[in-house]
N, C-alpha and C positions, 0 to 999 in steps of 0.2 A: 486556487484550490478550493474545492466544495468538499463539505461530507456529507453525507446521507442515509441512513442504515447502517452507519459500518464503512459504508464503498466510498472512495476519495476519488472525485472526480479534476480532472485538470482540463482548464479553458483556456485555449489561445483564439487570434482573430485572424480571420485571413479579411484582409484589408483590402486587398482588387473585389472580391464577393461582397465585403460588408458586412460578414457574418462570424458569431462566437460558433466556434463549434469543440468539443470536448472527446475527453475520454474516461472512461473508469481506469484508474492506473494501477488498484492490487489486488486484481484477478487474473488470469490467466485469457477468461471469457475475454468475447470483445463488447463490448457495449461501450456506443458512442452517443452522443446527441448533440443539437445546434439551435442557434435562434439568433436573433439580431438586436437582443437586446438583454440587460445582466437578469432582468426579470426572466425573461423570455425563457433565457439556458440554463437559469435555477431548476423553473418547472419540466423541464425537456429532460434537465438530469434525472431527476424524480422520478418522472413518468419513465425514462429508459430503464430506470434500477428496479421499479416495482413492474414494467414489462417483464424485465430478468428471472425476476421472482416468481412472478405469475407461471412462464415458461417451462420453467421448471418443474413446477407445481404438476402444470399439465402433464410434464412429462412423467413425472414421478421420480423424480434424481434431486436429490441436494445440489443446488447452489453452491457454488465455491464459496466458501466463507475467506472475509478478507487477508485477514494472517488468522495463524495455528496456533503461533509460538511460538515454530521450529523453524530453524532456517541450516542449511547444512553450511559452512562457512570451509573452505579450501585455503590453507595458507603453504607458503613454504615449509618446507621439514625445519630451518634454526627461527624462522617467528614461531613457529609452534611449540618448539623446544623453552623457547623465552616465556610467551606467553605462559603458559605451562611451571613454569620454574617462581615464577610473578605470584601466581594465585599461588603454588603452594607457602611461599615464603610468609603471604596475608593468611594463611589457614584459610582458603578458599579452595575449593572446586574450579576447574578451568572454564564452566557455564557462570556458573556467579561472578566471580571475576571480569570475563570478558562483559558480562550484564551490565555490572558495575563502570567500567571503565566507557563502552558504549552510552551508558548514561550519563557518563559524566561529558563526555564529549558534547552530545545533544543537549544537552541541558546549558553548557559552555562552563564549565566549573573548571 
């Protein structure tokens, strides 16, 4: 995994070709790049993500910026009901709480 402006790019190798080739993973946009070497796909990522930017520019549309902040999350009606019952019991909000408990997860607490 790279980052670069923001944009997280993910490298795999396709091994018959010889070659790193990538993707930007949280955009919606496509943007890929490749090289054959860790240098090589560093700068390929780069040059794809400030391509992106550039593109845009020309075009005159905002870039997808990588997250917002918001994510809509779908659960069953009794985890929601849980969830829900959870944060009120902490005096929490069911965004703070889920924040919380997602962080603790990620974090490994």
């Amino acid at each position: 995994m790279m980052e670069y402006k923001g944009y997280i790019g993910k490298v795999e190798i396709d091994d018959e070709v010889g070659v790193l080739y990538g993707e930007v993973i949280n955009v919606r946009d496509v943007i890929t790049f490749e090289g054959t070497s860790v240098e090589e796909v560093q700068q390929a990522f780069h040059e794809s993500v400030d391509d992106y930017l550039e593109f845009c520019a020309e075009r005159g549309e905002s870039p997808e910026k990588p997250f917002s902040g918001k994510f809509v999350l779908r659960l069953p009606e009794e985890l929601h009901r849980k969830a829900y019952i959870q944060a009120k019991l902490k005096d929490k909000s069911l965004n703070s709480w889920v924040t919380e408990v997602l962080q603790s997860v990620l974090e490994g607490k």
